[in-house]
SEDREN-103735 format. One record per residue (C-alpha): residue in one letter; residue number from 1; z, y, x. Coordinates in steps of 0.2 Angstrom, whole numbers, plus 5000, padded with zeros to 4 digits. Layout:
! residues N
<rest: A, nr: NUM, pz: Z, py: Y, px: X>
...
! end
This chain:
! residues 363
<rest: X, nr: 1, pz: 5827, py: 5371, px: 5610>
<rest: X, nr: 2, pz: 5811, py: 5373, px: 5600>
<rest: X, nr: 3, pz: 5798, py: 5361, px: 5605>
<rest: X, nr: 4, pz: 5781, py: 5366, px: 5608>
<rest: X, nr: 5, pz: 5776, py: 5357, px: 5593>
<rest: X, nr: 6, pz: 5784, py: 5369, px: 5582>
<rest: X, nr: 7, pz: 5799, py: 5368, px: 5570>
<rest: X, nr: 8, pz: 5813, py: 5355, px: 5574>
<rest: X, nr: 9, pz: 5829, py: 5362, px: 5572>
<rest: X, nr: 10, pz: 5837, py: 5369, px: 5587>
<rest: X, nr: 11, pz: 5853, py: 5358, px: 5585>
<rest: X, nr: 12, pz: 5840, py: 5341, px: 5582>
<rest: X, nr: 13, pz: 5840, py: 5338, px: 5602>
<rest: X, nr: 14, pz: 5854, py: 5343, px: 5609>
<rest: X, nr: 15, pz: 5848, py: 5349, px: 5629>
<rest: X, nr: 16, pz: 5860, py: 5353, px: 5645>
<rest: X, nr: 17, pz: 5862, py: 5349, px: 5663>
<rest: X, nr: 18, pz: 5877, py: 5346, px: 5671>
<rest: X, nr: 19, pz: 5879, py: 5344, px: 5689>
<rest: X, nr: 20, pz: 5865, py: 5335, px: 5693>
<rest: X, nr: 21, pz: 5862, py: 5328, px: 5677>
<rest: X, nr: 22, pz: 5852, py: 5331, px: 5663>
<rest: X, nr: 23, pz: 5856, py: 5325, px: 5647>
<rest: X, nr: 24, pz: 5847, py: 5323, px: 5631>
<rest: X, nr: 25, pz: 5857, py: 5320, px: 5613>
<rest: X, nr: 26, pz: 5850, py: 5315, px: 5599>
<rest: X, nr: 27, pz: 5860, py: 5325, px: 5585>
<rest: X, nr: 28, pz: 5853, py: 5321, px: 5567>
<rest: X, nr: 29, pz: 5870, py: 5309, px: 5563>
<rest: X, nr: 30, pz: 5868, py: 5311, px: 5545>
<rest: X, nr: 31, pz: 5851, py: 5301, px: 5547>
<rest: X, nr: 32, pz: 5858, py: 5290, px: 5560>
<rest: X, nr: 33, pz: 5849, py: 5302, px: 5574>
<rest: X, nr: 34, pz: 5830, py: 5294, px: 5567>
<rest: X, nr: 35, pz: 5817, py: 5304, px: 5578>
<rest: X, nr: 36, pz: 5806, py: 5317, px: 5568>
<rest: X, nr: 37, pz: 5788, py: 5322, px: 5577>
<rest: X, nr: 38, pz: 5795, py: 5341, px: 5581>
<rest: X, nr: 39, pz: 5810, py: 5330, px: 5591>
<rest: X, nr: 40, pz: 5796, py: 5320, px: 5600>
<rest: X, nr: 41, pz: 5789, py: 5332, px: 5609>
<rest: X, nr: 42, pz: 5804, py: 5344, px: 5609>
<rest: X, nr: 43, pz: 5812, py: 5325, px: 5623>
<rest: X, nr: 44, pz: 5794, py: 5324, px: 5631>
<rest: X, nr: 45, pz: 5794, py: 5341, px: 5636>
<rest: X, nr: 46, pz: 5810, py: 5342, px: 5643>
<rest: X, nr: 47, pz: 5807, py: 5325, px: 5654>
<rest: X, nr: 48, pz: 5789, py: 5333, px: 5660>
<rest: X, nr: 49, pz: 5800, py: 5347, px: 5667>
<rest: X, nr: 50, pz: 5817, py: 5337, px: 5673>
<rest: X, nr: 51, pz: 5804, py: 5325, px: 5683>
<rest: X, nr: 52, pz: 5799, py: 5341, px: 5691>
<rest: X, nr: 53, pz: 5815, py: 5347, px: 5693>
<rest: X, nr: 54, pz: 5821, py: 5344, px: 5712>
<rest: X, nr: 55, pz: 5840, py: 5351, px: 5705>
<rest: X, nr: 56, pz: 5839, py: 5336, px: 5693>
<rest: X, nr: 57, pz: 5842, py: 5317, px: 5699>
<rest: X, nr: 58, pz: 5845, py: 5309, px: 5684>
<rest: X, nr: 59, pz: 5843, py: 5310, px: 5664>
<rest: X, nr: 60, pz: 5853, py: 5304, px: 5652>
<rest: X, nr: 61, pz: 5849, py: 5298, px: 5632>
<rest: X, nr: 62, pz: 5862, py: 5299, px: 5622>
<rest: X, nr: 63, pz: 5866, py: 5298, px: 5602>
<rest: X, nr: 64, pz: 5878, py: 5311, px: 5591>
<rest: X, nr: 65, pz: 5890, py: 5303, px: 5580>
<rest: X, nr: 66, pz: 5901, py: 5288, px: 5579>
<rest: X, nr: 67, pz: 5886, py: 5277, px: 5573>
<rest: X, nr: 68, pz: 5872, py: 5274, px: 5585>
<rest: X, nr: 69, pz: 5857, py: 5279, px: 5596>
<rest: X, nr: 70, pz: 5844, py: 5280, px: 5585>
<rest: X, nr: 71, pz: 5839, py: 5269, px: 5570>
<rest: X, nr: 72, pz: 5822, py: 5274, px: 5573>
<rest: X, nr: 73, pz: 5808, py: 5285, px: 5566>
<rest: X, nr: 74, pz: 5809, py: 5296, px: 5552>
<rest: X, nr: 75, pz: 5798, py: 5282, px: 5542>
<rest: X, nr: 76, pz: 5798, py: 5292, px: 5526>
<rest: X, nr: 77, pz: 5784, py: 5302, px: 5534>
<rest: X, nr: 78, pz: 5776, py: 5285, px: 5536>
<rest: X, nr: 79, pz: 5778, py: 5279, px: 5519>
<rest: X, nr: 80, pz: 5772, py: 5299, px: 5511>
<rest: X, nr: 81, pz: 5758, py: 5299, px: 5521>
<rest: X, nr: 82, pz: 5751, py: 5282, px: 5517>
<rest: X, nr: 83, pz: 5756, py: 5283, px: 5499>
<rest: X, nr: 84, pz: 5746, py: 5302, px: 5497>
<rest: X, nr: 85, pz: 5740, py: 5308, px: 5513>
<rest: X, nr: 86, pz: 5726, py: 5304, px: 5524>
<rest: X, nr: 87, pz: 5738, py: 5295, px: 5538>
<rest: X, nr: 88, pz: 5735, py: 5308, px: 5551>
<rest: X, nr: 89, pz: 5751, py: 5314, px: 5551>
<rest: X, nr: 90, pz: 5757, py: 5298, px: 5555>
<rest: X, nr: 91, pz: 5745, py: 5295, px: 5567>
<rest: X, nr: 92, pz: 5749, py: 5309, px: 5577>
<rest: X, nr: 93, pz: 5767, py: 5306, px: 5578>
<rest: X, nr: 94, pz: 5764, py: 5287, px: 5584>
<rest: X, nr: 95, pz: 5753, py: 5295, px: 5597>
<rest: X, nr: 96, pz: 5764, py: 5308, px: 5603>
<rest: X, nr: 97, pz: 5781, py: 5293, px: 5602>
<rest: X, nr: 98, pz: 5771, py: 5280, px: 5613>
<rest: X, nr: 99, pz: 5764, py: 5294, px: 5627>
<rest: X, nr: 100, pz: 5786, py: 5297, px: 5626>
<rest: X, nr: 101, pz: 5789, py: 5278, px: 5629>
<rest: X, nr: 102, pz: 5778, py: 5276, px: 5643>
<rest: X, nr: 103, pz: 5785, py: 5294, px: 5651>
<rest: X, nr: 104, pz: 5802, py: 5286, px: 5649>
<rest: X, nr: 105, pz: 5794, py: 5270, px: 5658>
<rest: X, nr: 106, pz: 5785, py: 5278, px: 5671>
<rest: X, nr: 107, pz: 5800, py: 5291, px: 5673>
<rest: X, nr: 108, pz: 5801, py: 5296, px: 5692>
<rest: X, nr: 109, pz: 5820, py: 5297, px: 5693>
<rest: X, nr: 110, pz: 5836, py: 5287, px: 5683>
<rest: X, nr: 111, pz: 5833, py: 5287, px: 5665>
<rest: X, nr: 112, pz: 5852, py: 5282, px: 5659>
<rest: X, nr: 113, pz: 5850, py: 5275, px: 5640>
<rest: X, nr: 114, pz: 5866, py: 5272, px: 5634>
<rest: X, nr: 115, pz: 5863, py: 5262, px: 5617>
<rest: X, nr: 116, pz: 5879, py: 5263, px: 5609>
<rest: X, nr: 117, pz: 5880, py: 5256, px: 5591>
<rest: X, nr: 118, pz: 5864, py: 5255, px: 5581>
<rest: X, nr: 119, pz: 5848, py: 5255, px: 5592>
<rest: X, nr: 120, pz: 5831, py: 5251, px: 5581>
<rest: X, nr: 121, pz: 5815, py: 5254, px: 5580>
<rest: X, nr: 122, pz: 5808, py: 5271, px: 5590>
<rest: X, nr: 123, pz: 5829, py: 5269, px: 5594>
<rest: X, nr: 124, pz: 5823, py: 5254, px: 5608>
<rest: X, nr: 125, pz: 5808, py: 5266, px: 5613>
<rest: X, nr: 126, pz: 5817, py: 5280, px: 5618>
<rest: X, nr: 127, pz: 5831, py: 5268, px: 5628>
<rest: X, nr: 128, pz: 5824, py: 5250, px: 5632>
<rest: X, nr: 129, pz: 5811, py: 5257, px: 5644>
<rest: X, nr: 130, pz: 5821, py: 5267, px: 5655>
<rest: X, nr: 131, pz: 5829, py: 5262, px: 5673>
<rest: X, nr: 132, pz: 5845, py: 5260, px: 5666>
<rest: X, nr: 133, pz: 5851, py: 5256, px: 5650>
<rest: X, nr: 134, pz: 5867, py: 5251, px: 5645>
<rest: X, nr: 135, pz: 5876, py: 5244, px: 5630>
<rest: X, nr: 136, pz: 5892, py: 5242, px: 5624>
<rest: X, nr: 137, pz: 5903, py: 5233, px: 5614>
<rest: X, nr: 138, pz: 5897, py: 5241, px: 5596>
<rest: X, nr: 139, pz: 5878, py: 5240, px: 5601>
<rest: X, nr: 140, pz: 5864, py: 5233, px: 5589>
<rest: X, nr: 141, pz: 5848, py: 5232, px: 5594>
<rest: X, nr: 142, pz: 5835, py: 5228, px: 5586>
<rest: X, nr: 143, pz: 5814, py: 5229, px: 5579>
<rest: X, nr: 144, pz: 5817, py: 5227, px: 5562>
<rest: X, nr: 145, pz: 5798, py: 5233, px: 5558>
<rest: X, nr: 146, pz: 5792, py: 5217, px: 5550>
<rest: X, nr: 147, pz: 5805, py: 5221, px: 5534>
<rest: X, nr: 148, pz: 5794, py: 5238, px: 5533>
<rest: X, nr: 149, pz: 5777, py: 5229, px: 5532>
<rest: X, nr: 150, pz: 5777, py: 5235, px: 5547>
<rest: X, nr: 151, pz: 5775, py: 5225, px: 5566>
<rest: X, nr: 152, pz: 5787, py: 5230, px: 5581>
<rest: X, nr: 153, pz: 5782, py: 5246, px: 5590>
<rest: X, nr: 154, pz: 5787, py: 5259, px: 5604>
<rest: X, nr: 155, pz: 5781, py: 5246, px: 5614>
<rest: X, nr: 156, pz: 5793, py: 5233, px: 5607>
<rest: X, nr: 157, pz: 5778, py: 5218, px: 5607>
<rest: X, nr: 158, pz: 5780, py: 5224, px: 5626>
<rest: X, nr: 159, pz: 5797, py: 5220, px: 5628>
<rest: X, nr: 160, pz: 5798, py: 5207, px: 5615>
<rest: X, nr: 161, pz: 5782, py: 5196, px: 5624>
<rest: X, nr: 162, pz: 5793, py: 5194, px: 5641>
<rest: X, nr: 163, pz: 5808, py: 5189, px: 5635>
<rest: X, nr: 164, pz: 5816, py: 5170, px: 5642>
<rest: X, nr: 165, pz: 5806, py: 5156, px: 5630>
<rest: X, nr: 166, pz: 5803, py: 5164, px: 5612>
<rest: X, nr: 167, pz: 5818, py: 5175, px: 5611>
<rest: X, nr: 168, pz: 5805, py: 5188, px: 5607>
<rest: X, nr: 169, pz: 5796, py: 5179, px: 5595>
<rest: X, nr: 170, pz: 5815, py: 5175, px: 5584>
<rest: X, nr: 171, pz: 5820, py: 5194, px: 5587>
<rest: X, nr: 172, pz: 5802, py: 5201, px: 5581>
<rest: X, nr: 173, pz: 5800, py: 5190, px: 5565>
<rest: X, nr: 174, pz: 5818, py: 5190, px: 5559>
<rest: X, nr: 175, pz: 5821, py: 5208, px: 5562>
<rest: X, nr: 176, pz: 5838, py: 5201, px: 5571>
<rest: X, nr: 177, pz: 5851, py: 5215, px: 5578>
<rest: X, nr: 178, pz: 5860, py: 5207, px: 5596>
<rest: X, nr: 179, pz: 5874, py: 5214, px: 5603>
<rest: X, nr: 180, pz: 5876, py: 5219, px: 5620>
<rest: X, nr: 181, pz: 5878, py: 5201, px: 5629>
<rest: X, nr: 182, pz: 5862, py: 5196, px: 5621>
<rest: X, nr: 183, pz: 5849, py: 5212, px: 5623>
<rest: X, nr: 184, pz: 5855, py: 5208, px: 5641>
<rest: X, nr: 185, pz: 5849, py: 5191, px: 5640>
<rest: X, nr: 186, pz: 5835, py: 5196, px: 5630>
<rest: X, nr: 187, pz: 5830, py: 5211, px: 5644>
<rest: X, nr: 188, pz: 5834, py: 5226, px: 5633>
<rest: X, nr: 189, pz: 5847, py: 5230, px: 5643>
<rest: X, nr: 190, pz: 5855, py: 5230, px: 5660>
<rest: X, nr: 191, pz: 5873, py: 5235, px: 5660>
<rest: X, nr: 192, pz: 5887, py: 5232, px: 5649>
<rest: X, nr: 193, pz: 5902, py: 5246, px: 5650>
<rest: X, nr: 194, pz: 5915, py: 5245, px: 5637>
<rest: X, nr: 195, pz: 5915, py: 5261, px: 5625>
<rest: X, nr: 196, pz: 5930, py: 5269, px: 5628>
<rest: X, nr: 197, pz: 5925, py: 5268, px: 5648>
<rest: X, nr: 198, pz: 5906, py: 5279, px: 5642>
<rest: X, nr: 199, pz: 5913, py: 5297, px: 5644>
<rest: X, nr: 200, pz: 5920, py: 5293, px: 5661>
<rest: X, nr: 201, pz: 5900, py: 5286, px: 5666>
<rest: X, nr: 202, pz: 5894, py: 5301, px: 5661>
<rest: X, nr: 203, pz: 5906, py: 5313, px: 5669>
<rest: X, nr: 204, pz: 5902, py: 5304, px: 5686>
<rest: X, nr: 205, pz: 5882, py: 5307, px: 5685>
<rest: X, nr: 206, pz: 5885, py: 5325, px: 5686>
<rest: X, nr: 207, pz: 5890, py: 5323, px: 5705>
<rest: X, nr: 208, pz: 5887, py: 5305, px: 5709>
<rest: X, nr: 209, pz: 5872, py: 5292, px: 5710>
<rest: X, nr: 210, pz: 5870, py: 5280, px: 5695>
<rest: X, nr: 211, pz: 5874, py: 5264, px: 5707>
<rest: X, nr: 212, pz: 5889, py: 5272, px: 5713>
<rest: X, nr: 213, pz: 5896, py: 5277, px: 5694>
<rest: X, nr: 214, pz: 5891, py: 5260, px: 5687>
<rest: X, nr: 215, pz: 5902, py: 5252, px: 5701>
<rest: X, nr: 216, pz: 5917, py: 5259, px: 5692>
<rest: X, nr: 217, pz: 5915, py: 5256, px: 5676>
<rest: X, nr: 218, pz: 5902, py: 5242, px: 5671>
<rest: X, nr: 219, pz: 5909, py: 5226, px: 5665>
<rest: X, nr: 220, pz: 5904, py: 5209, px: 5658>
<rest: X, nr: 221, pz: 5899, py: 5210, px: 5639>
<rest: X, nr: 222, pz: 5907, py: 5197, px: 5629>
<rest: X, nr: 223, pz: 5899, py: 5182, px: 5623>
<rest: X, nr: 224, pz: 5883, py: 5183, px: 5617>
<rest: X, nr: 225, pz: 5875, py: 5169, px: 5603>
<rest: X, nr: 226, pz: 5857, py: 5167, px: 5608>
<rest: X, nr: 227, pz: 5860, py: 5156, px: 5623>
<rest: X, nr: 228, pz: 5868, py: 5142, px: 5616>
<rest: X, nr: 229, pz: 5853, py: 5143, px: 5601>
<rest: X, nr: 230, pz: 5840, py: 5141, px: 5615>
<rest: X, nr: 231, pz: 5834, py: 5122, px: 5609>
<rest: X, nr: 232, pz: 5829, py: 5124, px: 5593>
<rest: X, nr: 233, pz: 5822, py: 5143, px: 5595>
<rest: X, nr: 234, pz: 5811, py: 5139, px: 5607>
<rest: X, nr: 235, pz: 5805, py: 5126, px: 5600>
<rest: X, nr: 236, pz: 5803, py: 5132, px: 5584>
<rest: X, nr: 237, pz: 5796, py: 5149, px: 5588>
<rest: X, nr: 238, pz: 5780, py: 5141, px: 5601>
<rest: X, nr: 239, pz: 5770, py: 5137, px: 5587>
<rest: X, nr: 240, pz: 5754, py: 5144, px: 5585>
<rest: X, nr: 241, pz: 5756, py: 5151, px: 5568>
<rest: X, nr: 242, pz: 5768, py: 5157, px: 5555>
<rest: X, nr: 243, pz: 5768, py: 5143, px: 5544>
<rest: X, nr: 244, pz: 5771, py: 5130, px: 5556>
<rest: X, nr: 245, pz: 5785, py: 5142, px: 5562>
<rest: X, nr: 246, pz: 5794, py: 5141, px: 5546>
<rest: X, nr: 247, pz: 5792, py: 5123, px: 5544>
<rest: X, nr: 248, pz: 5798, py: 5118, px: 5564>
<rest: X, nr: 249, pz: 5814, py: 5130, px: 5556>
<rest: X, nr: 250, pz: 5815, py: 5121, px: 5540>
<rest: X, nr: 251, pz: 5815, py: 5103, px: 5547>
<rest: X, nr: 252, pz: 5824, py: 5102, px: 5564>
<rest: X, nr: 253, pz: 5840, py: 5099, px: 5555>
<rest: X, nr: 254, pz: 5850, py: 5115, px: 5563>
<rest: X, nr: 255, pz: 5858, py: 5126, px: 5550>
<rest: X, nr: 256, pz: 5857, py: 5140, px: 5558>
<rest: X, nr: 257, pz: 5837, py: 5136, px: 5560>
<rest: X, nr: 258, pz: 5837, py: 5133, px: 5540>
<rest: X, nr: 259, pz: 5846, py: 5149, px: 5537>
<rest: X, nr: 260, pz: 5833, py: 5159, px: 5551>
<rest: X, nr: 261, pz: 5817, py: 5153, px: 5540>
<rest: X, nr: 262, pz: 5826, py: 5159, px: 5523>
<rest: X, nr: 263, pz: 5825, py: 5175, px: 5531>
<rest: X, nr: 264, pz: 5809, py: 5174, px: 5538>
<rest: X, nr: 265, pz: 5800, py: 5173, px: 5521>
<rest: X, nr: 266, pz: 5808, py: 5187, px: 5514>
<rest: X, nr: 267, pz: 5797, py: 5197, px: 5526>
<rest: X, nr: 268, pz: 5780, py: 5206, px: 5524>
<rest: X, nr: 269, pz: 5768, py: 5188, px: 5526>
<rest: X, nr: 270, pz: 5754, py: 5200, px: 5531>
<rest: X, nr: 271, pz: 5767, py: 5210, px: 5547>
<rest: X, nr: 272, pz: 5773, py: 5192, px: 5550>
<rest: X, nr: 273, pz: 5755, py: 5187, px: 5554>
<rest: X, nr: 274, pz: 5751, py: 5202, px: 5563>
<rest: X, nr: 275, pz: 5766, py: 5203, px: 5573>
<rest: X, nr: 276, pz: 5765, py: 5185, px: 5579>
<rest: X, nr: 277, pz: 5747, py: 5190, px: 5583>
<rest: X, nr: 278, pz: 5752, py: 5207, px: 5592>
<rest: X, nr: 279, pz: 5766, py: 5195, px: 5606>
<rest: X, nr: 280, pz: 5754, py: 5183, px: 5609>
<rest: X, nr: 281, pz: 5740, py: 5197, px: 5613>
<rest: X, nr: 282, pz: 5755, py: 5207, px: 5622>
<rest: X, nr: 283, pz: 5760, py: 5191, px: 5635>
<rest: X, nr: 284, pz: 5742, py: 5192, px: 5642>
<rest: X, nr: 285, pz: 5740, py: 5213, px: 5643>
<rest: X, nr: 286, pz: 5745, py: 5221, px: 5657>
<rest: X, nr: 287, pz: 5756, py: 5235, px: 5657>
<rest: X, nr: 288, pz: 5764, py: 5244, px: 5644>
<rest: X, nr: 289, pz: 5752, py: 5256, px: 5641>
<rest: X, nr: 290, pz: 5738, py: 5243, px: 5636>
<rest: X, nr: 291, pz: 5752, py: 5236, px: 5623>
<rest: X, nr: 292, pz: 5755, py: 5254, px: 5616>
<rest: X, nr: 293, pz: 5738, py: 5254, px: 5614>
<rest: X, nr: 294, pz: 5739, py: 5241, px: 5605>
<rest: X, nr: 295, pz: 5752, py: 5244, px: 5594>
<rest: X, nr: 296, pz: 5743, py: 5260, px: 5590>
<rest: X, nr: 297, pz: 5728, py: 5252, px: 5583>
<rest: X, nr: 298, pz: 5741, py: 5240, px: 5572>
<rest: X, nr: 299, pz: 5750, py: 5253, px: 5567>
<rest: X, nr: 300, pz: 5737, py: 5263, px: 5558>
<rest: X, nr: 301, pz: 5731, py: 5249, px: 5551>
<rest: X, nr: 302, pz: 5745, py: 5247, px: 5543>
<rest: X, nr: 303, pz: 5745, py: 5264, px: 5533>
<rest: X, nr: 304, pz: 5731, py: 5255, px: 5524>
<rest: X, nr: 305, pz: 5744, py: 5242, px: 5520>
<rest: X, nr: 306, pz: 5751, py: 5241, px: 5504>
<rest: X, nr: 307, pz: 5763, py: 5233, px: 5512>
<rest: X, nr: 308, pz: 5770, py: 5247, px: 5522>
<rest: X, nr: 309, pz: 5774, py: 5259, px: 5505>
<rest: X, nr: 310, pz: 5781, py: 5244, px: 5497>
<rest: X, nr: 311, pz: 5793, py: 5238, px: 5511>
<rest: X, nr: 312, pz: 5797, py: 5256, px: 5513>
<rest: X, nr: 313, pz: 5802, py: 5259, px: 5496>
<rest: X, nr: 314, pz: 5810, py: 5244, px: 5492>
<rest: X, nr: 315, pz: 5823, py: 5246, px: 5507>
<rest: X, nr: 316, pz: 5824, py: 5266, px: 5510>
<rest: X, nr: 317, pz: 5819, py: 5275, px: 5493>
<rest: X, nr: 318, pz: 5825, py: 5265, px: 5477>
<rest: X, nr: 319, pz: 5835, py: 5252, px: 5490>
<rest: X, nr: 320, pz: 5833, py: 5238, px: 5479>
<rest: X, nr: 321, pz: 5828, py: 5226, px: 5491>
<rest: X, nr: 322, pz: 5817, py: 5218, px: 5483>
<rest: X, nr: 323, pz: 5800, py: 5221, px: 5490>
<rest: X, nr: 324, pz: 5784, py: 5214, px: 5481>
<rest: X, nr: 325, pz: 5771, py: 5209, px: 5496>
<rest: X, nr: 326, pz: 5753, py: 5209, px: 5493>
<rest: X, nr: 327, pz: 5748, py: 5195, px: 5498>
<rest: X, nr: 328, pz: 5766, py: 5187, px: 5494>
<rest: X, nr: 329, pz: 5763, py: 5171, px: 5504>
<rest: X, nr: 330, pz: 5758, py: 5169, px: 5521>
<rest: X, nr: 331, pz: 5745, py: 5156, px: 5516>
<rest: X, nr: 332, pz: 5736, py: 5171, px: 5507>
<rest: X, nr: 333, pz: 5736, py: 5182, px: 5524>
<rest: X, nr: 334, pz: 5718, py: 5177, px: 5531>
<rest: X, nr: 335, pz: 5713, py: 5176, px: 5549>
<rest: X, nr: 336, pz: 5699, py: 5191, px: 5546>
<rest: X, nr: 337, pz: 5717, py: 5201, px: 5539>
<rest: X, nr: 338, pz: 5726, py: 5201, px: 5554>
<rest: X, nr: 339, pz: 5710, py: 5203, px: 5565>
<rest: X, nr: 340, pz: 5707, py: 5219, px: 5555>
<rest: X, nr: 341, pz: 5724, py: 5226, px: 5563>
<rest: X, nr: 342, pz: 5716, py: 5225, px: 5581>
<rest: X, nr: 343, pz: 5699, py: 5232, px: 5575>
<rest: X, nr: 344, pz: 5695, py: 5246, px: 5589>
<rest: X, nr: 345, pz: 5697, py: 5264, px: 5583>
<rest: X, nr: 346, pz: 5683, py: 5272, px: 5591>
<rest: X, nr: 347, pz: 5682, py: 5291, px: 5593>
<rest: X, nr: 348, pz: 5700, py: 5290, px: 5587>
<rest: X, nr: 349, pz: 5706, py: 5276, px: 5600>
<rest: X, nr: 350, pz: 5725, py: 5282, px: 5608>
<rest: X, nr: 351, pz: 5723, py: 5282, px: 5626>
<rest: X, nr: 352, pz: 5738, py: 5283, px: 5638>
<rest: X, nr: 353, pz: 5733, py: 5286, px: 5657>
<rest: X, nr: 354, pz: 5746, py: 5281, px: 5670>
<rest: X, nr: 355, pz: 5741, py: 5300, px: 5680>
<rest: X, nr: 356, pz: 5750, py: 5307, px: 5666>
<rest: X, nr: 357, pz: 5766, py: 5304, px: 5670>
<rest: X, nr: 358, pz: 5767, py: 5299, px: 5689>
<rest: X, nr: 359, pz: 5771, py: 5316, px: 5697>
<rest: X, nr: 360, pz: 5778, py: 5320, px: 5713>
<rest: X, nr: 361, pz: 5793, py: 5327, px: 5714>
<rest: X, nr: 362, pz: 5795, py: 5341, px: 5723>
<rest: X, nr: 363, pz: 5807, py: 5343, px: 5739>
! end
């Protein structure tokens, strides 16, 4: 399908109904299925027409391949346009992703997400806000943004903000992966079903009501590893700045807590700051929208970052990993920094209106 937008590649988003189903498969699995701008509006499109759609009852996100859901957006465009555009293309593309996250949201119907393997980034957009979303034994998820120079997205602060204690906090400054036992905990996911077990869901939405499929085939995840960590995360993580973050880690005598600050500070010190600011902010907005808006003001900030070309090269393009952040010390990143990030954008302010996506469906 072509999307309205253009020139995605027919085979890019991979649309069908079967029974009463209608699926949506990511299928770029050489690039881990990351979402392009044409594959946006190409998935909103189709949803504005399911939610309309009496002959379809549920959707259902999938990924191609053996690897994952999503790994997220196609950040090369994100890193060319800061680097020698004039950010607009990446603008647009944030603009167009976050109206898609609050569709999935504010979806009328089930919105199955089944977030198998590697989930990241736009990957939690595109699964974490829908009605059902379920994990398996190969699922990692995780906003890995602040590696990037970048802070968590797609309304991640959303998600991340209203998780128990400061779960949210750990996972949004580390950049941490869970599996499914945990992004359950973690209220990223609702639902474990066992991989092998997947097609067999799936087969049964085409005639069946979710509940009715997910009686059969959901299970409980094995273990997780936040929960027993609990004490000295949220502990740790309630501080009311970075630096104290770090040094609660450094000294509560808990290697695991040692080893969580080491990765810490190999971060972007300025999207450490700014992401710690964006979940605070987040905890006291009051729906998602307001938070998308939010995070659309912080992402554009960030393509005047030269932290977002670095962090972007130094992991995708030369892969070196070994980014050099400017400012390189969080005790550099000022106060009037990180406000910069929220600054309103005036005439070029995102605005996401809960009319647009609440429709009735017709009988």
């Amino acid at each position: 399908m072509t999307s309205a937008g253009g020139d995605v590649a027919e085979t890019d988003v991979l649309l069908r109904v079967e029974g009463r189903a209608g699926h949506v498969t990511l299928n770029r699995p050489e690039k881990l299925n990351a979402l392009t701008h044409p594959m946006v509006r190409t998935i909103d499109a189709a949803l504005a027409a399911w939610a309309r759609d009496p002959a379809v009852a549920t959707v259902v996100m999938t990924g191609a391949g053996e690897r994952g859901l999503c790994a997220g957006g196609d950040i090369r465009l994100f890193h060319d346009d800061a680097r020698t555009g004039d950010g607009r293309a990446s603008a647009a593309f944030w603009a167009d992703e976050y109206r898609l996250n609050a569709r999935i949201a504010r979806f009328p119907k089930p919105y199955v997400a089944v977030m198998d393997g590697i989930v990241m980034g736009g990957g939690v957009g595109v699964s974490a806000h829908g009605s059902v979303r379920i994990v398996t034994e190969r699922s990692q998820v995780a906003m890995p943004e602040t590696a990037i120079g970048l802070a968590p997205d797609v309304g991640g602060t959303y998600l991340l903000a209203r998780t128990p204690g400061e779960l949210g906090t750990h996972l949004a400054l580390t950049g941490a992966p869970v599996g499914a036992a945990d992004a359950v905990l973690c209220g990223l996911a609702d639902h474990f079903v066992p991989s092998v077990l997947v097609p067999g869901l799936l087969a049964s939405l085409a005639g069946a009501p979710v509940p009715e499929g997910l009686a059969r085939y959901a299970a409980e995840p094995p273990a997780g590893e936040l929960s027993g960590h609990r004490e000295w995360i949220d502990h740790c993580y309630a501080a009311d700045s970075v630096e104290e973050i770090v040094d609660r880690l450094l000294g509560c005598g808990v290697p695991e807590a040692k080893a969580t600050a080491d990765t810490i500070l190999t971060m972007s010190p300025t999207a450490l700051k700014v992401t710690l600011a964006a979940l605070r902010r987040a905890r006291s907005l009051d729906s998602l929208e307001r938070v998308l808006e939010q995070e659309y003001r912080v992402s554009c900030a960030a393509l005047a970052s030269p932290d977002l070309v670095e962090g972007i090269r130094a992991r995708i393009i030369d892969k070196d990993r070994a980014p050099r952040w400017s400012p390189a010390s969080l005790r550099d990143v000022t106060d009037d920094t990180v406000a910069r990030f929220f600054a309103p954008l005036g005439e070029r302010e995102l605005t996401i209106a809960l009319d647009d996506f609440v429709q009735e469906v017709p009988q």
